[in-house]
C-alpha positions as CSV (number, residue, x, y, z in Angstrom):
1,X,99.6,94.9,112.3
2,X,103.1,96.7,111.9
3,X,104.5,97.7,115.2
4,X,105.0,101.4,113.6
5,X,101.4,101.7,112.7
6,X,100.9,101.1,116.8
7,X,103.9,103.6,118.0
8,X,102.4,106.1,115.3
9,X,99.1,105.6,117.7
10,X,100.7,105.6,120.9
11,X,102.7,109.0,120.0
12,X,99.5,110.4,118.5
13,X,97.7,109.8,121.4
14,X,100.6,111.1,123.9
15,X,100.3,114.4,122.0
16,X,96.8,114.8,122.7
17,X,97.5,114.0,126.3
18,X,99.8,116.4,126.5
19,X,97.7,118.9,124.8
20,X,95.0,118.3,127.0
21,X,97.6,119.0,130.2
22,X,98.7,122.3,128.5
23,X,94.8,123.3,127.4
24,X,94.3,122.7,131.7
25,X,97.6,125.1,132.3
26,X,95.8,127.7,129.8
27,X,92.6,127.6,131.2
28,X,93.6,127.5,135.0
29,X,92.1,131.3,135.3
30,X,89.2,130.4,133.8
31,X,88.1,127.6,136.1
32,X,87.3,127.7,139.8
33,X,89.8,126.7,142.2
34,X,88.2,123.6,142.9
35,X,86.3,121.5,140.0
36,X,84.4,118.0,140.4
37,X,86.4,114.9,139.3
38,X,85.8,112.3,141.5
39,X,82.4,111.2,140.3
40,X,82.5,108.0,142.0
41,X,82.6,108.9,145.6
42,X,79.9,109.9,147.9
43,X,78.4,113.5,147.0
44,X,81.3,115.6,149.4
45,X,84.3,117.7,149.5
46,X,85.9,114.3,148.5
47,X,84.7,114.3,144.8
48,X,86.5,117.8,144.0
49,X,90.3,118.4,143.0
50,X,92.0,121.8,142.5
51,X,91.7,123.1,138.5
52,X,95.7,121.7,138.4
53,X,94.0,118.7,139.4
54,X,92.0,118.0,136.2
55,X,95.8,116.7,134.7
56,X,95.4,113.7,136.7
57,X,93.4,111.9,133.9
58,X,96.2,112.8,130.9
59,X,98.7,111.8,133.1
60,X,97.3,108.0,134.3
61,X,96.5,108.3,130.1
62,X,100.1,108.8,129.5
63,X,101.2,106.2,132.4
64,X,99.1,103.6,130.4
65,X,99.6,104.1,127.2
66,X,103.9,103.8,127.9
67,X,102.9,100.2,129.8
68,X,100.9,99.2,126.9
69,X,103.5,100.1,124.7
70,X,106.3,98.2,127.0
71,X,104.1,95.0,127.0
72,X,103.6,95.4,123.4
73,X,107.0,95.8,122.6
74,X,108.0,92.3,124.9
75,X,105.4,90.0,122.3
76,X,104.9,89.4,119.1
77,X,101.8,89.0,119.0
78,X,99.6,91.1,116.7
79,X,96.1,90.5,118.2
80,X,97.3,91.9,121.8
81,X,98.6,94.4,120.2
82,X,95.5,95.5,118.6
83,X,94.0,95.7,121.4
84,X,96.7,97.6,123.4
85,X,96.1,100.0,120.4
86,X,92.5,100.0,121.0
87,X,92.9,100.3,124.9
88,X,95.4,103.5,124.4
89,X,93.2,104.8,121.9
90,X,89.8,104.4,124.1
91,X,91.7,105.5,127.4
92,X,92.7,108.7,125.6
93,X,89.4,110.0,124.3
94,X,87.8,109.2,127.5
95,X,90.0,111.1,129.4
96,X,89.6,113.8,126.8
97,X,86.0,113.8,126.6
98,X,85.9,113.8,130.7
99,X,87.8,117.3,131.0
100,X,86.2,118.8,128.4
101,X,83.3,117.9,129.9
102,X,84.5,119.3,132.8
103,X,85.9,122.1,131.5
104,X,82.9,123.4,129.7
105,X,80.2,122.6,132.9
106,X,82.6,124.9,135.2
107,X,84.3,127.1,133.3
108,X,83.8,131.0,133.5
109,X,84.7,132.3,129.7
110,X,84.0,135.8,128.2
111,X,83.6,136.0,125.0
């Protein structure tokens, strides 16, 4: 695989990271002030963030997908970076589909 075809991902899915960051900035007055996020810890005060702190998963998104890129960029090996470019890819949408899930469970919209 071409090394553009894999910075053409990585950009792609940067954008939509950033997107997502921005869509959290928008909707700030539509969410509470605090929101779930940490899923993983006991049922507490510990598993909330602020609403500014639903960027958290873009932004370890975007802090991944630039290491992936680094590492790809230091081999030449096409296999590992397929799968870098399906790691960045996967990371992405997850993040993604977690704070619209989010998003959509918590939010207060008019319409």
């Amino acid at each position: 695989m071409k090394t553009g075809s894999f910075q053409k991902i990585a950009v792609i899915c940067i954008i939509v990271n950033t997107l997502t960051i921005l869509a959290i900035l928008l909707l700030k007055n539509s969410l509470p002030p605090v929101v779930p996020l940490f899923y993983g810890l006991p049922v507490s005060l510990d598993e909330l963030t602020t609403n500014i702190g639903l960027a958290i998963p873009p932004l370890i998104s975007i802090c991944l997908i630039i290491i992936n890129t680094i590492i790809a960029r230091s081999t030449n090996d096409a296999f590992l970076e397929k799968i870098f470019m399906g790691l960045i890819v996967a990371i992405s949408a997850l993040s993604l589909i977690t704070i619209v899930k989010i998003i959509t469970l918590v939010g207060v919209f008019h319409v």
